[in-house]
C-alpha positions as CSV (number, residue, x, y, z in Angstrom):
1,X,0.0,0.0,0.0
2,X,3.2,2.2,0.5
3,X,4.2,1.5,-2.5
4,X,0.9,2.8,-4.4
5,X,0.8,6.0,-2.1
6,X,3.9,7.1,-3.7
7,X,3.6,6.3,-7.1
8,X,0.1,9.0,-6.7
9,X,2.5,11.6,-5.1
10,X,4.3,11.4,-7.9
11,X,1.9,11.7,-10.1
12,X,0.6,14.4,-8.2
13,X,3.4,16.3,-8.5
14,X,3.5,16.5,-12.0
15,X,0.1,17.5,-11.6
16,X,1.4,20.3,-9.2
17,X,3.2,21.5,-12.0
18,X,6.1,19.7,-12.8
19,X,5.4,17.9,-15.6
20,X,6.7,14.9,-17.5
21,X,9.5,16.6,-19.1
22,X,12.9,15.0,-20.2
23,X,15.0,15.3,-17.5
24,X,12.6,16.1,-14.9
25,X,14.3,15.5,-11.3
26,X,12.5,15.0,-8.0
27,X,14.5,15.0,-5.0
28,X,13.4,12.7,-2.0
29,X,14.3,12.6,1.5
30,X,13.5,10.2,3.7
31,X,14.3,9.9,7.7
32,X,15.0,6.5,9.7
33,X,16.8,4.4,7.4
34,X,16.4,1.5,9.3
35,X,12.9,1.3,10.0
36,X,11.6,-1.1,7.5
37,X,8.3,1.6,7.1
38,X,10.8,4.3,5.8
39,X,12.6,1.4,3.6
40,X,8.8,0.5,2.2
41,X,8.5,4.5,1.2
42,X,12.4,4.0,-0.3
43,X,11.2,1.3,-2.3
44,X,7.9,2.7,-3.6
45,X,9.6,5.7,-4.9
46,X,12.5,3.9,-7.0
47,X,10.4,1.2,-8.1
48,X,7.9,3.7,-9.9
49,X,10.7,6.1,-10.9
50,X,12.4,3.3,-12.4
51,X,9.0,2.5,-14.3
52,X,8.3,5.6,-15.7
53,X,11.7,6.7,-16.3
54,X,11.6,9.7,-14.0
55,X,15.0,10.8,-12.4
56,X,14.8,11.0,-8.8
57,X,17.6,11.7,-6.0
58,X,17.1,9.8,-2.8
59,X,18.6,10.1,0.0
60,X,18.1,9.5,4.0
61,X,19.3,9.9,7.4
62,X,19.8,6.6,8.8
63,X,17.5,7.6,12.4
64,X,14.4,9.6,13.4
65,X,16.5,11.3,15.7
66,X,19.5,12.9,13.0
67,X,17.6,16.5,12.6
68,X,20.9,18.6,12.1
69,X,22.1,15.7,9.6
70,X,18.7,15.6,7.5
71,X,19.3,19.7,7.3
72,X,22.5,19.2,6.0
73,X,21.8,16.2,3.5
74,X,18.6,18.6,2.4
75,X,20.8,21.6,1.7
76,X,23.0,19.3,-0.4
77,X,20.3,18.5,-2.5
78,X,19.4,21.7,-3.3
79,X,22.5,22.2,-5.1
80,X,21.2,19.8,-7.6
81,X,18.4,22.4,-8.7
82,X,15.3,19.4,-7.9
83,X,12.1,20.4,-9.5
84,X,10.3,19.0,-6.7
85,X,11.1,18.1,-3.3
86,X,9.5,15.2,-1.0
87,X,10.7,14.9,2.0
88,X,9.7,12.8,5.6
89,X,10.8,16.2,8.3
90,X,12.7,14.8,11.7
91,X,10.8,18.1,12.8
92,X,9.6,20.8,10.8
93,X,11.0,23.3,12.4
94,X,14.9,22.1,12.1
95,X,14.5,21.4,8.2
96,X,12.6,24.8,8.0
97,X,15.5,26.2,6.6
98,X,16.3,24.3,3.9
99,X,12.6,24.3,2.7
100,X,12.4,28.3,2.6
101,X,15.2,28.2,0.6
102,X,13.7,25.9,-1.6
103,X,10.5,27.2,-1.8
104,X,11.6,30.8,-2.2
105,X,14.0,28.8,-5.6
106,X,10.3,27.5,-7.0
107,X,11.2,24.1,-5.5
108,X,7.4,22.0,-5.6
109,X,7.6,21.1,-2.0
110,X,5.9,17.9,-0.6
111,X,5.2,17.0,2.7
112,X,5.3,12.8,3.8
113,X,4.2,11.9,7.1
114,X,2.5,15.0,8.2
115,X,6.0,16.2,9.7
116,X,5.0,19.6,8.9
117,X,1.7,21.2,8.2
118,X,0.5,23.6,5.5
119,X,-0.2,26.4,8.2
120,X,3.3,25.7,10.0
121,X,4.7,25.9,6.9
122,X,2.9,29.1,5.9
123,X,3.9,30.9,8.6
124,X,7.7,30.1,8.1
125,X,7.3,31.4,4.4
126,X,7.4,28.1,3.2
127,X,4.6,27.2,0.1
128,X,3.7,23.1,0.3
129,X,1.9,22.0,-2.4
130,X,0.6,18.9,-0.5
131,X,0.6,17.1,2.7
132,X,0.8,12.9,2.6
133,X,0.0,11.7,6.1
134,X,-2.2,9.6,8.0
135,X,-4.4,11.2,10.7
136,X,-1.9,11.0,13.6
137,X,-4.0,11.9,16.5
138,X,-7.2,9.2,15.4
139,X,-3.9,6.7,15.5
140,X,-3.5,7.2,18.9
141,X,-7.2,7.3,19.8
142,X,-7.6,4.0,18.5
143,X,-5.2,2.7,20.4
144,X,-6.7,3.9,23.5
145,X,-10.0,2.5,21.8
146,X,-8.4,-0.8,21.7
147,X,-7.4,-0.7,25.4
148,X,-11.6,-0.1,26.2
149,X,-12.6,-2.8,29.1
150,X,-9.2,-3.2,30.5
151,X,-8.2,-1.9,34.4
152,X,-5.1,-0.7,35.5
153,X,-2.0,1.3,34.8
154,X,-0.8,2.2,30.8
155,X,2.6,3.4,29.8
156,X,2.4,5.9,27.1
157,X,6.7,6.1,24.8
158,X,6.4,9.1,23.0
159,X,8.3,9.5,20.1
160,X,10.9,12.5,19.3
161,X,9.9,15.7,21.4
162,X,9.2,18.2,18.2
163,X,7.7,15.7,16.0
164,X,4.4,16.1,15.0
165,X,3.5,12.9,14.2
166,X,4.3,12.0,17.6
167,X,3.0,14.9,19.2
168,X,-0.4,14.0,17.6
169,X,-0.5,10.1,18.3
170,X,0.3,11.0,21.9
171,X,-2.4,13.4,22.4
172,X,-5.4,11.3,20.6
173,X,-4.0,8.4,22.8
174,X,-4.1,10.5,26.1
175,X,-7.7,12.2,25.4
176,X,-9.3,9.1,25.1
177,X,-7.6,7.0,27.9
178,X,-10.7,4.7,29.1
179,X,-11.5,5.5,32.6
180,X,-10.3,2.6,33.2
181,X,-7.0,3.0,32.9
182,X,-4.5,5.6,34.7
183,X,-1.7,7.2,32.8
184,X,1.4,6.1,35.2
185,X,4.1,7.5,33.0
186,X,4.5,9.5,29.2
187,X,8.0,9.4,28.4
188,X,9.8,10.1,24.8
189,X,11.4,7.1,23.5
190,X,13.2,8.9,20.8
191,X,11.8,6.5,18.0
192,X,14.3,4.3,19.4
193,X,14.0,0.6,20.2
194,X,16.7,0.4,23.1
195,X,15.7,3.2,24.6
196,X,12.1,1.7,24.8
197,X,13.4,-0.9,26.5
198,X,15.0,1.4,28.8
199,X,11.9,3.2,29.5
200,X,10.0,0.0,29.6
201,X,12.5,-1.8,32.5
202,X,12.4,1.4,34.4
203,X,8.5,1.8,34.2
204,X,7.8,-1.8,35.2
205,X,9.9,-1.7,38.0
206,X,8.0,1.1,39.7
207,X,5.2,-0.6,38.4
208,X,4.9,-4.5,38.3
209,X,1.2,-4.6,38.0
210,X,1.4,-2.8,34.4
211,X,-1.7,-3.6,32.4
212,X,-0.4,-1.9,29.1
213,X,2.0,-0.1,27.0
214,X,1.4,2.3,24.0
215,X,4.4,2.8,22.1
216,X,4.3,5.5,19.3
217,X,5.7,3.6,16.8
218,X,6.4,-0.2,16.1
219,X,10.2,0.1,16.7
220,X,9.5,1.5,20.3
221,X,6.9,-1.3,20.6
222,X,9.3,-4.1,19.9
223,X,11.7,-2.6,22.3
224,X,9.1,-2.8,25.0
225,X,8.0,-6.4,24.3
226,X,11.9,-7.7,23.9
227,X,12.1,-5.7,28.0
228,X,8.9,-8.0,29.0
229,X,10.0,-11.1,27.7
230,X,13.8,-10.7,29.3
231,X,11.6,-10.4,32.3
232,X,9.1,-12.8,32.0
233,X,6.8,-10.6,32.1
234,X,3.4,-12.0,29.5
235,X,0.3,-10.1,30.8
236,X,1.0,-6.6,29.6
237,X,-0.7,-5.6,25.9
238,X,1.9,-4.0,24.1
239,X,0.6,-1.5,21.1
240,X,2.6,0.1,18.5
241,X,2.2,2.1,15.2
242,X,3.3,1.9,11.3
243,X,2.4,-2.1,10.7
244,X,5.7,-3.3,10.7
């Protein structure tokens, strides 16, 4: 399904304006190299630019985390004049640069994963043609659904403090918390599996009698289950996000 997402925001860029001409370059960049979700987007893009003969520059930091890195690697590209830009934001705010440069060039700007949003961008000068994301806070509200009928105490790993996705799964998961269920700790796990685990280990300690954990993403989530099962731990649900 990843796959056929980006082959339409492709299309829709030409749509946007820049159109199938020889030569044509779109610049992508991507964040968290080795999370197999941002490896499906990877592969999506090159598949379908191979298909239609459309040149494309790709490129990626290797974490969520790198947002000084993915600034960098984004000003790089820009010296290759792209006609269009999609890129997956760290934050918005730390690639903000790069993008009002860009957009102030005529660069067709795209936005993947709702890391930035057309009024944040606005207000930074920065023109996006389109947003790609799913609706980040009914993500977390349906993981708080999920959790309806259970009793006890819920661990909430956040993901990387300035990321809206995150920001948004958090709050939808938090504003629907059945009444249940009490909120013992909302921590940022970075994106990160080991720290997960970290935040996991530390969590059950305090708490033994830990119903569930909601982790923002599936990374975090296997980090949590790998810190229950090194402590034999099996009665805690453990939700993530992405489908990995």
């Amino acid at each position: 399904m990843l796959k056929a997402l980006l082959r339409v925001l492709l299309l829709c860029i030409f749509t946007a304006g820049a159109r199938a001409e020889q030569g044509i370059e779109i610049a992508v960049l991507l964040k968290g190299m080795t999370n197999p979700y941002w490896k499906t987007l990877h592969d999506g893009v090159t598949d379908y630019a191979s298909e239609k003969g459309i040149e494309i520059y790709i490129q990626g930091v290797q974490s969520d985390q790198e947002t000084e890195q993915q600034l960098n690697v984004c000003n790089t590209m820009l010296l290759k004049k792209p006609k269009a830009l999609i890129f997956a934001a760290v934050t918005g705010v730390t690639l903000a640069p790069c993008l009002k440069q860009a957009s102030a060039s005529g660069v067709l700007l795209v936005d993947v994963d709702g890391g930035m949003t057309e009024q944040e961008a606005a207000k930074m000068g920065i023109k996006l043609q389109f947003s790609v994301a799913s609706d980040n806070y009914q993500l977390g509200k349906k993981a708080a659904d999920y959790l309806s009928g259970i009793n006890g105490k819920v661990l909430l790993i956040e993901g990387l403090p300035g990321s809206i996705p995150g920001i948004q799964r958090a709050k939808g998961f938090k504003e629907n918390l059945p009444k249940g269920l009490t909120l013992v700790a909302s921590l940022p796990g970075n994106w990160d599996r080991l720290r997960a685990a970290d935040i996991t280990n530390d969590v059950v300690t305090k708490h033994p009698d830990l119903a569930a954990i909601f982790a923002a993403n599936d990374l975090m989530a296997l980090g949590a289950a790998e810190a229950l099962f090194s402590r034999k731990i099996e009665n805690v649900k453990v939700l993530g996000v992405d489908g990995i």
